[in-house]
mmCIF file of the N, C-alpha and C atoms, coordinates in Angstrom:
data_MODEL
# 
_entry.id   MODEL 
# 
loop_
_atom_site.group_PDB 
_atom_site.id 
_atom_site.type_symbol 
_atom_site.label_atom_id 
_atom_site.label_alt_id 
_atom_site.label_comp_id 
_atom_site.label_asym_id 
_atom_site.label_entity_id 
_atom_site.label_seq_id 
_atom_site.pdbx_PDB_ins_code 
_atom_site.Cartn_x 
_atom_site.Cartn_y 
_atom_site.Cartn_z 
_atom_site.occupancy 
_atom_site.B_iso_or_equiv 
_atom_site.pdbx_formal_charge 
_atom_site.auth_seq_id 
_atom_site.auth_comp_id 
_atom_site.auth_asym_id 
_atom_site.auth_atom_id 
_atom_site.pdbx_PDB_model_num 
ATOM 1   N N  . UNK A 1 1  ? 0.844   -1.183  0.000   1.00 0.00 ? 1  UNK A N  1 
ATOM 2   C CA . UNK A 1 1  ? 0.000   0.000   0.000   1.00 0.00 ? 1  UNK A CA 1 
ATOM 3   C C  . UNK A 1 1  ? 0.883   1.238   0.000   1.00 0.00 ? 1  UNK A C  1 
ATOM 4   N N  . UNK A 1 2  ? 0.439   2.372   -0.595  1.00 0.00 ? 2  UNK A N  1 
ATOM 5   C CA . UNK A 1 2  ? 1.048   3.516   -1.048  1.00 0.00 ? 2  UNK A CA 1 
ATOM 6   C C  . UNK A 1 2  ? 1.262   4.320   0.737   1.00 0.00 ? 2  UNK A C  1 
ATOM 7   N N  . UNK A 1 3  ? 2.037   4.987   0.948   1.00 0.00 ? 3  UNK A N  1 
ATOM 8   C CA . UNK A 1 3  ? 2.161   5.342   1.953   1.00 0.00 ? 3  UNK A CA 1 
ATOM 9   C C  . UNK A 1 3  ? 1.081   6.754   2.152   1.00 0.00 ? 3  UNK A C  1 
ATOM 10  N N  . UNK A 1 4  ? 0.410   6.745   3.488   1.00 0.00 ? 4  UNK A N  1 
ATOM 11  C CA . UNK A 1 4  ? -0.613  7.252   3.796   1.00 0.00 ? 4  UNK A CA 1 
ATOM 12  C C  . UNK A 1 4  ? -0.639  8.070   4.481   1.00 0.00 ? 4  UNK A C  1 
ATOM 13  N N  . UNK A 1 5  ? -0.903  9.231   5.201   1.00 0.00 ? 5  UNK A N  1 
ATOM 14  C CA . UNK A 1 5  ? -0.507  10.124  6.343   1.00 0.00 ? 5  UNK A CA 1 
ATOM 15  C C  . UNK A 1 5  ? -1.033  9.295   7.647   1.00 0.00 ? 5  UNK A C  1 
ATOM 16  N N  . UNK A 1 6  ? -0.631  9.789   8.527   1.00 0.00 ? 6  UNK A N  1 
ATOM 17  C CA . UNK A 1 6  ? -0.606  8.558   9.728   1.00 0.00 ? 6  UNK A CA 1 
ATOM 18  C C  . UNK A 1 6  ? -2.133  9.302   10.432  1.00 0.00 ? 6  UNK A C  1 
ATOM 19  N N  . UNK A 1 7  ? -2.438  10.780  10.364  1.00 0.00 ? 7  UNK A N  1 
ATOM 20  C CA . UNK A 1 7  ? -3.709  11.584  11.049  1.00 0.00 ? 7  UNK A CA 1 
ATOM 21  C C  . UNK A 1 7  ? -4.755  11.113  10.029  1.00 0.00 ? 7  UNK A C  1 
ATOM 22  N N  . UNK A 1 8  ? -4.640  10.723  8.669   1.00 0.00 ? 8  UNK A N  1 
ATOM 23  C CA . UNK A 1 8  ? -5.772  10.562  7.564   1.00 0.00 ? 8  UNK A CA 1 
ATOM 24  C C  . UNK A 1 8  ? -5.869  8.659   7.799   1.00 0.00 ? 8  UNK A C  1 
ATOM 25  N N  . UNK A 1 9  ? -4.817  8.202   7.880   1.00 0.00 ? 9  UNK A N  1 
ATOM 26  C CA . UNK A 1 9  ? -5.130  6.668   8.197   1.00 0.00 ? 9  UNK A CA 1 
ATOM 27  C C  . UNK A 1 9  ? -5.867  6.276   9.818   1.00 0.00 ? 9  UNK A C  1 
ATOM 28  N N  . UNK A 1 10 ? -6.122  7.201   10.665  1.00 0.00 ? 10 UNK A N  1 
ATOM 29  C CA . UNK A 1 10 ? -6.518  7.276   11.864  1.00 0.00 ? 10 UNK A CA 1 
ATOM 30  C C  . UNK A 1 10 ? -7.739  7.622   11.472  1.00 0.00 ? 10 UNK A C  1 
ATOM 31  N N  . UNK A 1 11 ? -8.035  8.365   11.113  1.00 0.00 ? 11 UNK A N  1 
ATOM 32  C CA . UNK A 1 11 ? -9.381  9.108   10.906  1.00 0.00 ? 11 UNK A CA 1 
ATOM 33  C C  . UNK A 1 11 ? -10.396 7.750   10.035  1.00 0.00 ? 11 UNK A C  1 
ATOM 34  N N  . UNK A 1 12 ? -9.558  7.208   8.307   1.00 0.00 ? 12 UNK A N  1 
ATOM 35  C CA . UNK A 1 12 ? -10.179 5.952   8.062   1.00 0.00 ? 12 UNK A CA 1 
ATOM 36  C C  . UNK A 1 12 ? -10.415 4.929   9.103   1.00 0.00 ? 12 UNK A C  1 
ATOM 37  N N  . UNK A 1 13 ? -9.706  4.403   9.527   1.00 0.00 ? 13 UNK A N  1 
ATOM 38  C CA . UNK A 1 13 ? -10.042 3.471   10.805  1.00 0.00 ? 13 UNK A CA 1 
ATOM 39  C C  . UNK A 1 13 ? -10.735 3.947   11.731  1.00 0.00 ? 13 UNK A C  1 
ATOM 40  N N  . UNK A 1 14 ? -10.681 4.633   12.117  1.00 0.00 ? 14 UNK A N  1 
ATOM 41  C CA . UNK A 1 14 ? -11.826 5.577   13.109  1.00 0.00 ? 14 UNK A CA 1 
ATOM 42  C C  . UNK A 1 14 ? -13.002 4.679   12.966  1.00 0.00 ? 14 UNK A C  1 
ATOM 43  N N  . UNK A 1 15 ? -13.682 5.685   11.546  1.00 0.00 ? 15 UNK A N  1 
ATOM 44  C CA . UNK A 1 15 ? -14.950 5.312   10.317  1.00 0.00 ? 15 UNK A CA 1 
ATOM 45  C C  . UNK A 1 15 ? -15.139 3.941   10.214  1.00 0.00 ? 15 UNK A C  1 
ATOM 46  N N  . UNK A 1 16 ? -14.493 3.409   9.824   1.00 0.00 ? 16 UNK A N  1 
ATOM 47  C CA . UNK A 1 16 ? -14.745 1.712   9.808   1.00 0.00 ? 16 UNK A CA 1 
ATOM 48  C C  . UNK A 1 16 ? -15.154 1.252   11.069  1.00 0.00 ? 16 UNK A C  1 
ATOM 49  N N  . UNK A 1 17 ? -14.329 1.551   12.053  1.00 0.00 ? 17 UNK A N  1 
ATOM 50  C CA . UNK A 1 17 ? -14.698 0.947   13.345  1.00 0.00 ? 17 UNK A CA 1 
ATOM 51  C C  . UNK A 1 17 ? -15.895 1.199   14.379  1.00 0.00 ? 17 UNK A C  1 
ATOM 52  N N  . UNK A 1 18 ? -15.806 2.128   14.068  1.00 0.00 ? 18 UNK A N  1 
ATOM 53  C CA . UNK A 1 18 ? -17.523 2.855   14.607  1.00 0.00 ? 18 UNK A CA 1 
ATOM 54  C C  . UNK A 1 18 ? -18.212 2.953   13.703  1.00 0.00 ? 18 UNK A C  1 
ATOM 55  N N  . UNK A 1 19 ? -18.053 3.123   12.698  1.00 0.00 ? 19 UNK A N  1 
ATOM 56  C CA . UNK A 1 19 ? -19.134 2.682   11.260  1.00 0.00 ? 19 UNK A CA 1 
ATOM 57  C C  . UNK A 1 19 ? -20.248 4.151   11.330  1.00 0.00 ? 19 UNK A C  1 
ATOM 58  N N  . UNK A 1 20 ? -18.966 5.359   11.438  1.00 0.00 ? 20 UNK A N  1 
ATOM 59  C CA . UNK A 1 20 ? -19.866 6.721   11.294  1.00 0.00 ? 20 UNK A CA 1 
ATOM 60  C C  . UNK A 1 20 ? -18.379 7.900   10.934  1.00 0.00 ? 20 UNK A C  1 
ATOM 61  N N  . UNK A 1 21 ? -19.364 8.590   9.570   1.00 0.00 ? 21 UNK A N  1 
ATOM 62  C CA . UNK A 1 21 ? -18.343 9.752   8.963   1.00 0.00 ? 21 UNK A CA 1 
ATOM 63  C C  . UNK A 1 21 ? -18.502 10.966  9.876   1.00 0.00 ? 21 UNK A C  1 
ATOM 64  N N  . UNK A 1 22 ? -17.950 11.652  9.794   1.00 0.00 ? 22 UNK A N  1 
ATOM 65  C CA . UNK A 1 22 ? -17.781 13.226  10.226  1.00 0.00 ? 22 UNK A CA 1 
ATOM 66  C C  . UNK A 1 22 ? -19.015 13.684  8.828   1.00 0.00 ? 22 UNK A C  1 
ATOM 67  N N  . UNK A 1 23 ? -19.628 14.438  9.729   1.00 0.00 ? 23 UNK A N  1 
ATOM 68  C CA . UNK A 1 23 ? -20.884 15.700  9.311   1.00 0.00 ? 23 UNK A CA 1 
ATOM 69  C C  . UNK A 1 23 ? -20.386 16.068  7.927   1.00 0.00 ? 23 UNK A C  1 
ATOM 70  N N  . UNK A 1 24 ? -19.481 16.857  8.082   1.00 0.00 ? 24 UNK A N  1 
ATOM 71  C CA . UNK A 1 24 ? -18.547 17.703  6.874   1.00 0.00 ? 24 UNK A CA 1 
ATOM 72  C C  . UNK A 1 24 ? -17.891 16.690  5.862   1.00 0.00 ? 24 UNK A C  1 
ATOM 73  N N  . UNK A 1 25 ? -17.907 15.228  5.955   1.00 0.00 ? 25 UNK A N  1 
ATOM 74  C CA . UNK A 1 25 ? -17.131 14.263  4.876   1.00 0.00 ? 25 UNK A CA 1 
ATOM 75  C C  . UNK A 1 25 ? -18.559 14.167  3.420   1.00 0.00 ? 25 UNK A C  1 
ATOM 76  N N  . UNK A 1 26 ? -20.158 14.454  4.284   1.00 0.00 ? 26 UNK A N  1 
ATOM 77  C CA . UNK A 1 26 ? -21.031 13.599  3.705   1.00 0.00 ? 26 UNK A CA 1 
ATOM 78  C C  . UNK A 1 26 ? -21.310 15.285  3.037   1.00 0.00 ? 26 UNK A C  1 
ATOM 79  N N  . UNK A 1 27 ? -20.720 16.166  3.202   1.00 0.00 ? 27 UNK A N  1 
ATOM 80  C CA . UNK A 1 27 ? -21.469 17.427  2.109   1.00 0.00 ? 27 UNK A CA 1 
ATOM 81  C C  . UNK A 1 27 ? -20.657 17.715  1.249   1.00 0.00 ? 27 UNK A C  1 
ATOM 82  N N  . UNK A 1 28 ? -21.305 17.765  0.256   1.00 0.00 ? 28 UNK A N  1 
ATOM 83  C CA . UNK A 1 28 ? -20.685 18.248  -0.870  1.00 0.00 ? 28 UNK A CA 1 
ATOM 84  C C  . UNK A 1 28 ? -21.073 19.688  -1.409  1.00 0.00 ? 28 UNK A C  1 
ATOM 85  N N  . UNK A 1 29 ? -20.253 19.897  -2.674  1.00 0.00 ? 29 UNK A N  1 
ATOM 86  C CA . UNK A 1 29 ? -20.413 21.128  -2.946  1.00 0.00 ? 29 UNK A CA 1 
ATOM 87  C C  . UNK A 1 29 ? -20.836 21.259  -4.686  1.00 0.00 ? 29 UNK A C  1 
ATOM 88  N N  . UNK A 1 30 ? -22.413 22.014  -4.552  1.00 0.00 ? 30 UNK A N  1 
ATOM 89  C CA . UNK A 1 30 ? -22.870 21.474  -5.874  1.00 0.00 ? 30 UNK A CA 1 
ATOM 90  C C  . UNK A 1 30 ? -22.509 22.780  -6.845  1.00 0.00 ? 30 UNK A C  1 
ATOM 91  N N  . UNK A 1 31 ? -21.833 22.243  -8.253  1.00 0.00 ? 31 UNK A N  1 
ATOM 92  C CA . UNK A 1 31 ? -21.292 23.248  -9.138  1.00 0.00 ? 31 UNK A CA 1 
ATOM 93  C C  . UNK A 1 31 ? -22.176 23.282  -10.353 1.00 0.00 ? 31 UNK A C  1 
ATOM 94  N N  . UNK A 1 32 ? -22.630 24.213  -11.376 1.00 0.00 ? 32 UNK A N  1 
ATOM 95  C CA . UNK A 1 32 ? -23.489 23.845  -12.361 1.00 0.00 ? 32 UNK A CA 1 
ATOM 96  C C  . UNK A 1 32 ? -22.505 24.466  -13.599 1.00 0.00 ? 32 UNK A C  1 
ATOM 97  N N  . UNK A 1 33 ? -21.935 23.739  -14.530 1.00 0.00 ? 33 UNK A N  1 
ATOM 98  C CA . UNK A 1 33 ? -21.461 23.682  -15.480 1.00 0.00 ? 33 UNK A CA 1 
ATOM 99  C C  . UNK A 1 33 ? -22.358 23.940  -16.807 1.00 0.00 ? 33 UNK A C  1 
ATOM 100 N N  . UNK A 1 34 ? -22.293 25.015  -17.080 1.00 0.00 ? 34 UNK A N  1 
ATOM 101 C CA . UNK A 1 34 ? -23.056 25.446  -18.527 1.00 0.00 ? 34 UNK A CA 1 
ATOM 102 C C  . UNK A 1 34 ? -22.524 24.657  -19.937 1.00 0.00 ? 34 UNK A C  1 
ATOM 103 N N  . UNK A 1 35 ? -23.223 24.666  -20.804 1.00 0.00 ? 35 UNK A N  1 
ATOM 104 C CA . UNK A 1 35 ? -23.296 23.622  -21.671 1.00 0.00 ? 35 UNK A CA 1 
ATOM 105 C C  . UNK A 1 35 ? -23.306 24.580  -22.806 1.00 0.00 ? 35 UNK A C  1 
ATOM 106 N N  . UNK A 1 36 ? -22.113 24.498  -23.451 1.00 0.00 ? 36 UNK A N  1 
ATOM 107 C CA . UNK A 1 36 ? -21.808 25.441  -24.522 1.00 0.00 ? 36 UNK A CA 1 
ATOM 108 C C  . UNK A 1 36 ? -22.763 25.526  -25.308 1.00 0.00 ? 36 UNK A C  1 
ATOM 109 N N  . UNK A 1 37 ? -23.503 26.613  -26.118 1.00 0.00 ? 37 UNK A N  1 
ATOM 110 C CA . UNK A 1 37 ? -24.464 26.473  -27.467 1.00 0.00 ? 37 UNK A CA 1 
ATOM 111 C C  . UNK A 1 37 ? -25.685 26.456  -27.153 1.00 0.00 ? 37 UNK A C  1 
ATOM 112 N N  . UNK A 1 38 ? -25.903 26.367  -25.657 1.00 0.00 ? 38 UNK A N  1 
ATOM 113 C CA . UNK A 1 38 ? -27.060 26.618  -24.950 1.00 0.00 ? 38 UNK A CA 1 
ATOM 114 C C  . UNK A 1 38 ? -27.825 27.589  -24.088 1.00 0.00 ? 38 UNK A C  1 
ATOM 115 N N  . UNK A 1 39 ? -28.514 27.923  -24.029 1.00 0.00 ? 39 UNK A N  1 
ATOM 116 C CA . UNK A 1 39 ? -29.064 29.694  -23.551 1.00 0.00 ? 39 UNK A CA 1 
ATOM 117 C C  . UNK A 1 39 ? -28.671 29.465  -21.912 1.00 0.00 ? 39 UNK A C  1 
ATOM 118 N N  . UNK A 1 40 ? -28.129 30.352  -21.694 1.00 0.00 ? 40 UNK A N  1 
ATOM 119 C CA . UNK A 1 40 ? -27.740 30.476  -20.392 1.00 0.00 ? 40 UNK A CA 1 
ATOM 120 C C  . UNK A 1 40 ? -28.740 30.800  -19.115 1.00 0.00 ? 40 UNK A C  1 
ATOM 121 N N  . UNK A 1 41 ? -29.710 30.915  -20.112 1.00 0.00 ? 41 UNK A N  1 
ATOM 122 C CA . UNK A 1 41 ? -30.979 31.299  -18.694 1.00 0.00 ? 41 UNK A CA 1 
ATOM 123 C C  . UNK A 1 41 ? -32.102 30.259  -18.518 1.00 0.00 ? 41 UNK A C  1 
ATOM 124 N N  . UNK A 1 42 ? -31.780 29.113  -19.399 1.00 0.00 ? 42 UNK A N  1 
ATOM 125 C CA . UNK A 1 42 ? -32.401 27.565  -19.318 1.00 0.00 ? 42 UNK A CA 1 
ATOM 126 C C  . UNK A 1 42 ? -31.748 26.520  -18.193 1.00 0.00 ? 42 UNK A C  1 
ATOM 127 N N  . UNK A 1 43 ? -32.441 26.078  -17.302 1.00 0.00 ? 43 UNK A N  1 
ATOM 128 C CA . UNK A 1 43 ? -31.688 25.488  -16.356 1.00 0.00 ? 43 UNK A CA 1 
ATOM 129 C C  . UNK A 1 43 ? -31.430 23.942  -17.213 1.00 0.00 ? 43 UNK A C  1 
ATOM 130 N N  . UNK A 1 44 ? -31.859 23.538  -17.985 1.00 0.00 ? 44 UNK A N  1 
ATOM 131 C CA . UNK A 1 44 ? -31.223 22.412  -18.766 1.00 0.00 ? 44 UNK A CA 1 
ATOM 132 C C  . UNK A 1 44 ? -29.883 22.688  -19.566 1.00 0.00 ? 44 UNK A C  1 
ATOM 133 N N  . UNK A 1 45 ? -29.119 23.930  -19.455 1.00 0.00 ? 45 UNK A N  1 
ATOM 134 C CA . UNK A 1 45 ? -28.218 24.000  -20.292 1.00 0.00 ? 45 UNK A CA 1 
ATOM 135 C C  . UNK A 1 45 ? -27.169 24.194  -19.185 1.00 0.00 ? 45 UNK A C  1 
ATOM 136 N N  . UNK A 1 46 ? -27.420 23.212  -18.641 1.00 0.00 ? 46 UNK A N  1 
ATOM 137 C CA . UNK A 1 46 ? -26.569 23.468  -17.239 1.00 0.00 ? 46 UNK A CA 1 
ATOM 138 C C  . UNK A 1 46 ? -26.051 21.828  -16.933 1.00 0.00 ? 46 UNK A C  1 
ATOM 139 N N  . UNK A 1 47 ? -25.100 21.538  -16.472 1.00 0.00 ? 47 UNK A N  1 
ATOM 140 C CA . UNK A 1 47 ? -24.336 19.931  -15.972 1.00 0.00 ? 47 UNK A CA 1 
ATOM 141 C C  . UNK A 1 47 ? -24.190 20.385  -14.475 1.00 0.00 ? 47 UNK A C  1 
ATOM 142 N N  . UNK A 1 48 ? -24.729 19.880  -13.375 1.00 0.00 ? 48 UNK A N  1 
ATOM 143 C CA . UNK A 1 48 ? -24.490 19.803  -12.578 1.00 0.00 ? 48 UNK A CA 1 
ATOM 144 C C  . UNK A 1 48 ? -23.528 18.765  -12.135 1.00 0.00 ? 48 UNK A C  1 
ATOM 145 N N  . UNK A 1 49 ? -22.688 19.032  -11.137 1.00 0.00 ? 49 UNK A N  1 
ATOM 146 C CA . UNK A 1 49 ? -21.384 18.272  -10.524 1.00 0.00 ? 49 UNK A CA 1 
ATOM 147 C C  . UNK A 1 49 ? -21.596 18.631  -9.046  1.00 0.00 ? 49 UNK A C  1 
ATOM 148 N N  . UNK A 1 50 ? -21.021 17.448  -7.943  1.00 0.00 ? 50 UNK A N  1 
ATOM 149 C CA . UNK A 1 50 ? -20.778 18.045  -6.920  1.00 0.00 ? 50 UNK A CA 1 
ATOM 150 C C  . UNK A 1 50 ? -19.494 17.174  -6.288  1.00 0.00 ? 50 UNK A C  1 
ATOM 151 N N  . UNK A 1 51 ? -18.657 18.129  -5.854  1.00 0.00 ? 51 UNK A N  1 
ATOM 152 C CA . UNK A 1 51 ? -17.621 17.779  -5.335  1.00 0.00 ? 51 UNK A CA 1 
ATOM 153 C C  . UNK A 1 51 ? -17.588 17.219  -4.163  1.00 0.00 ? 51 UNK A C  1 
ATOM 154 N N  . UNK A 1 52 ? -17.022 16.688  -3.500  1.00 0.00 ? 52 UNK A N  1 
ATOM 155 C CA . UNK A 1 52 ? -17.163 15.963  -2.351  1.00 0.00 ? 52 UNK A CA 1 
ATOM 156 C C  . UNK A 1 52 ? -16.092 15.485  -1.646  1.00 0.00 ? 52 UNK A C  1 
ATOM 157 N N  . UNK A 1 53 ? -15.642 15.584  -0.838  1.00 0.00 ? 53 UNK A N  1 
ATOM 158 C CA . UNK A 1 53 ? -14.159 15.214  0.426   1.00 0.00 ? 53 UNK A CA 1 
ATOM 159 C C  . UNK A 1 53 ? -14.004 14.357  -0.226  1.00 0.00 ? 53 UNK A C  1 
ATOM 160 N N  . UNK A 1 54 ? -12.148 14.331  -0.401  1.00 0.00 ? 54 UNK A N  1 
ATOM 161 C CA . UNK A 1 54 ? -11.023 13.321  -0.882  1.00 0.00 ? 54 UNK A CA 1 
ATOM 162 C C  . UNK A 1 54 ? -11.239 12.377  0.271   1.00 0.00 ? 54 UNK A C  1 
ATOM 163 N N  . UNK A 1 55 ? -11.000 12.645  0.798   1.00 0.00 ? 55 UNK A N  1 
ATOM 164 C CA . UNK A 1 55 ? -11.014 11.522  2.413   1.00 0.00 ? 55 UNK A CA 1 
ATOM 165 C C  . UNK A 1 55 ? -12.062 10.583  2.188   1.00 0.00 ? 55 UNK A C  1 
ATOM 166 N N  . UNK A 1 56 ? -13.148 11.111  2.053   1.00 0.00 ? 56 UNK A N  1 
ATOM 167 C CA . UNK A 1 56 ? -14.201 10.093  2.270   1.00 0.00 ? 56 UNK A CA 1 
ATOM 168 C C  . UNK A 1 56 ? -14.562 9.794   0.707   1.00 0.00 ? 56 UNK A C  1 
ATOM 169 N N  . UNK A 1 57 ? -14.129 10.221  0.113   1.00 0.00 ? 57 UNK A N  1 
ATOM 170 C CA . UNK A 1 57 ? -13.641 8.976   -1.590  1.00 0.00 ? 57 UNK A CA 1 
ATOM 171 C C  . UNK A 1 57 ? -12.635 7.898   -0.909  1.00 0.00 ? 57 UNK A C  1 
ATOM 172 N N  . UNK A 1 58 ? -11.689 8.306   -0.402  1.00 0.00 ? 58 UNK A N  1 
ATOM 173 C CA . UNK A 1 58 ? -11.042 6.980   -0.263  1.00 0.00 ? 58 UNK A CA 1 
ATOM 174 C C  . UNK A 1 58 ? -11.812 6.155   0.451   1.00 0.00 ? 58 UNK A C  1 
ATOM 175 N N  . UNK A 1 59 ? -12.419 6.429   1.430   1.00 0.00 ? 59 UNK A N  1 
ATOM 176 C CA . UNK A 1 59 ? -13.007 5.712   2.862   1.00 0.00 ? 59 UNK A CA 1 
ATOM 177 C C  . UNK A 1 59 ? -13.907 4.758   1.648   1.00 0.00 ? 59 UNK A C  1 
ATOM 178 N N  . UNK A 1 60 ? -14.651 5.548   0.553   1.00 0.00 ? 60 UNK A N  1 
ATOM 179 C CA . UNK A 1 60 ? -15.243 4.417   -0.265  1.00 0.00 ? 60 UNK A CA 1 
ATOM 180 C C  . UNK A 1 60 ? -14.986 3.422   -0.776  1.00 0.00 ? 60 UNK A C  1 
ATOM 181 N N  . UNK A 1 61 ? -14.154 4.008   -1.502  1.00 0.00 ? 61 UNK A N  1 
ATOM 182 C CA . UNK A 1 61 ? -13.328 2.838   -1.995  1.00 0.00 ? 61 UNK A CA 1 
ATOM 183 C C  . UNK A 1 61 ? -12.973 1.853   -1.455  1.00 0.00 ? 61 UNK A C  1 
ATOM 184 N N  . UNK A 1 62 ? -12.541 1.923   -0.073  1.00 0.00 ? 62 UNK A N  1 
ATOM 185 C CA . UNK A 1 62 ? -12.233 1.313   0.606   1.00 0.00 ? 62 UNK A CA 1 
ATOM 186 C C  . UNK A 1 62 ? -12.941 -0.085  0.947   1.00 0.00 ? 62 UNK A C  1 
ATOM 187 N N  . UNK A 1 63 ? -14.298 0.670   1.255   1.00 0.00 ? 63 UNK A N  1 
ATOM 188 C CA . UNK A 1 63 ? -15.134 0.078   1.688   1.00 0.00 ? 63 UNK A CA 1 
ATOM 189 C C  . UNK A 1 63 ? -16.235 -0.689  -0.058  1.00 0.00 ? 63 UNK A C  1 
ATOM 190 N N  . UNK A 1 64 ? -15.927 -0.609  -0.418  1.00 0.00 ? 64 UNK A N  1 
ATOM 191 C CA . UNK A 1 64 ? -16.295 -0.993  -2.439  1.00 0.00 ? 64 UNK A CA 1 
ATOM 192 C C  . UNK A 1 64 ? -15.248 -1.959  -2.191  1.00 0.00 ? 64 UNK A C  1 
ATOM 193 N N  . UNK A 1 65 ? -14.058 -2.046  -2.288  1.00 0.00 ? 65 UNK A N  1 
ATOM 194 C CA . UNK A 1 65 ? -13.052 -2.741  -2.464  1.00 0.00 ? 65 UNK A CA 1 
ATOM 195 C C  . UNK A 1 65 ? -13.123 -4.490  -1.168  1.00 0.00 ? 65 UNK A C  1 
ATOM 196 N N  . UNK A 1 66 ? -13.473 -4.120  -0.211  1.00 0.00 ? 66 UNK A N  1 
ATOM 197 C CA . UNK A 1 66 ? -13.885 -4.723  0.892   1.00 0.00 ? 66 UNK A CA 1 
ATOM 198 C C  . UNK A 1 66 ? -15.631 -5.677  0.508   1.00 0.00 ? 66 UNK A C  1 
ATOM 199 N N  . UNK A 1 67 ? -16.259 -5.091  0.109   1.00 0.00 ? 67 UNK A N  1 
ATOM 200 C CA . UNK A 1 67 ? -17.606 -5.759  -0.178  1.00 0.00 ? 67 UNK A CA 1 
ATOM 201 C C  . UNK A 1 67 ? -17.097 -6.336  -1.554  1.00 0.00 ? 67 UNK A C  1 
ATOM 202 N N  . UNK A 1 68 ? -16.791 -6.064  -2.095  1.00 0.00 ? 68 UNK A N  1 
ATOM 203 C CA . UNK A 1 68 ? -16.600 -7.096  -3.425  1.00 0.00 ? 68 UNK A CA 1 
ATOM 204 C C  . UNK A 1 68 ? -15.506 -7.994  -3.423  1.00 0.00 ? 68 UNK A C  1 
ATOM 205 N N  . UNK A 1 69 ? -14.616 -8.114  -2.254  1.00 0.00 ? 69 UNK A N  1 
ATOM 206 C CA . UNK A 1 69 ? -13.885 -9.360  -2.071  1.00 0.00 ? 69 UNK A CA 1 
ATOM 207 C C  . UNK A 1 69 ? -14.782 -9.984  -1.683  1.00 0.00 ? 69 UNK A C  1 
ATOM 208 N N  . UNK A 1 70 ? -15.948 -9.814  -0.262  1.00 0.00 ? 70 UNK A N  1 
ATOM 209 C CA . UNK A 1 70 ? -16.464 -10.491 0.405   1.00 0.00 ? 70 UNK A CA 1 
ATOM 210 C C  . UNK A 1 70 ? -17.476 -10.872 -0.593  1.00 0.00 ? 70 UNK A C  1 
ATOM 211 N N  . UNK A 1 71 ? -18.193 -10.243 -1.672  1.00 0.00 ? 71 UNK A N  1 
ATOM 212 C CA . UNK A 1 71 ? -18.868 -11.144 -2.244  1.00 0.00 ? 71 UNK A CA 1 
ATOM 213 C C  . UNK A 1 71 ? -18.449 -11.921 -3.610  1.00 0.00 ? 71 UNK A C  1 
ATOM 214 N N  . UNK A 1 72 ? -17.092 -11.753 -3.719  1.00 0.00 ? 72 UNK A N  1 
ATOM 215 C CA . UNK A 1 72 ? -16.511 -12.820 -4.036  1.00 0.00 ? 72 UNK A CA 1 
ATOM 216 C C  . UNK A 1 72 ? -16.581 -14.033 -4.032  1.00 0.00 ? 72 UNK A C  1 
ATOM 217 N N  . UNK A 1 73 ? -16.220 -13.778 -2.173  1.00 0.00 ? 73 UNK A N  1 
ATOM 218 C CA . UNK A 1 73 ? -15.754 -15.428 -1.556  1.00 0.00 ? 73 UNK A CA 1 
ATOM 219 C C  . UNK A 1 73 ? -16.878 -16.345 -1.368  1.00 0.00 ? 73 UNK A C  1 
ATOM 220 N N  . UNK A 1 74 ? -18.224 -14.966 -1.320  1.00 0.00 ? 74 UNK A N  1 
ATOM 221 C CA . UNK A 1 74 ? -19.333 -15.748 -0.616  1.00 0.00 ? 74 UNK A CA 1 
ATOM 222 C C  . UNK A 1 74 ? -20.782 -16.040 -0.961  1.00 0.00 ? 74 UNK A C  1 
ATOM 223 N N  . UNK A 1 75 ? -20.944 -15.175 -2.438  1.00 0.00 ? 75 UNK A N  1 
ATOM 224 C CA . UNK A 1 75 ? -21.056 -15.142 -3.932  1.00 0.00 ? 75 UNK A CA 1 
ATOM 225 C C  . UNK A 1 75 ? -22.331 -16.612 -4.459  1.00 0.00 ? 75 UNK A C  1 
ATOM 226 N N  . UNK A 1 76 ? -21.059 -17.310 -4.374  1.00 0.00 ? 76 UNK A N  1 
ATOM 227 C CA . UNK A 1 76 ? -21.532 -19.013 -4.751  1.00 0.00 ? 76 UNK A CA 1 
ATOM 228 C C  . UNK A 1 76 ? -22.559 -19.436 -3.772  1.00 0.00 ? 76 UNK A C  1 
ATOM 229 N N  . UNK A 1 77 ? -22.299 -18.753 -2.486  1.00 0.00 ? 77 UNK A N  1 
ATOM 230 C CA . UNK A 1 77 ? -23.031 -19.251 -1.515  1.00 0.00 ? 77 UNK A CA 1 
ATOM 231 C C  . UNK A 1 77 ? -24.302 -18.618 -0.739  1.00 0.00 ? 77 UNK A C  1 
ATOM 232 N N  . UNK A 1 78 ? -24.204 -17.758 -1.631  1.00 0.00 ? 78 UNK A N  1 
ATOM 233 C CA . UNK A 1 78 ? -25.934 -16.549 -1.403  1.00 0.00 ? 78 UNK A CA 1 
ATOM 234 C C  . UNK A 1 78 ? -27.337 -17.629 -2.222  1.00 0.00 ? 78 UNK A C  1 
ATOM 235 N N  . UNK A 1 79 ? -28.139 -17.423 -0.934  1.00 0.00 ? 79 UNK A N  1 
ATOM 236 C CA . UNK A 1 79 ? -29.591 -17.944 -1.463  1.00 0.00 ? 79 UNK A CA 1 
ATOM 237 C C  . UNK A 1 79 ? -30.721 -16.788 -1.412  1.00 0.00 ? 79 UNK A C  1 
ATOM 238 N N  . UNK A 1 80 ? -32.041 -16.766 -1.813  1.00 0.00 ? 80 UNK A N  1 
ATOM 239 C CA . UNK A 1 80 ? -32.576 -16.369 -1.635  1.00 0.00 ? 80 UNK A CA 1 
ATOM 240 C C  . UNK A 1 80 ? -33.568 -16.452 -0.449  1.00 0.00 ? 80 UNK A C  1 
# 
């Protein structure tokens, strides 16, 4: 594994272990990207984006990366 800051690898483990983000990881920040060739006073000529904490992208991943080993292993063995 790529080397990590030791206060940002505390904070992931934190999250996992109590299985709760910080307030400020879950808001994002919504941007509206205009859409060239399109009237600027139409809200369809607009792309909305919203940015959202690096930190808690990784924490996803993390946790994406973690559920799809486990349903990997365990996959074959799911019933309904």
């Amino acid at each position: 594994m790529e080397y990590m800051e030791p206060r940002v690898l505390a904070a992931l483990t934190n999250c996992l272990v109590q299985g709760q983000v910080p307030r400020r990881w879950k808001t994002g920040k919504l941007l509206l990207l205009w859409k060239k060739g399109r009237p600027e006073d139409q809200p369809s000529a607009y792309h909305p984006i919203v940015l959202l904490d690096e930190v808690c992208k990784i924490l996803e991943r993390i946790i994406v990366a973690r559920l799809a080993q486990h349903l990997e292993h365990v996959g074959p063995n799911l019933t309904n």
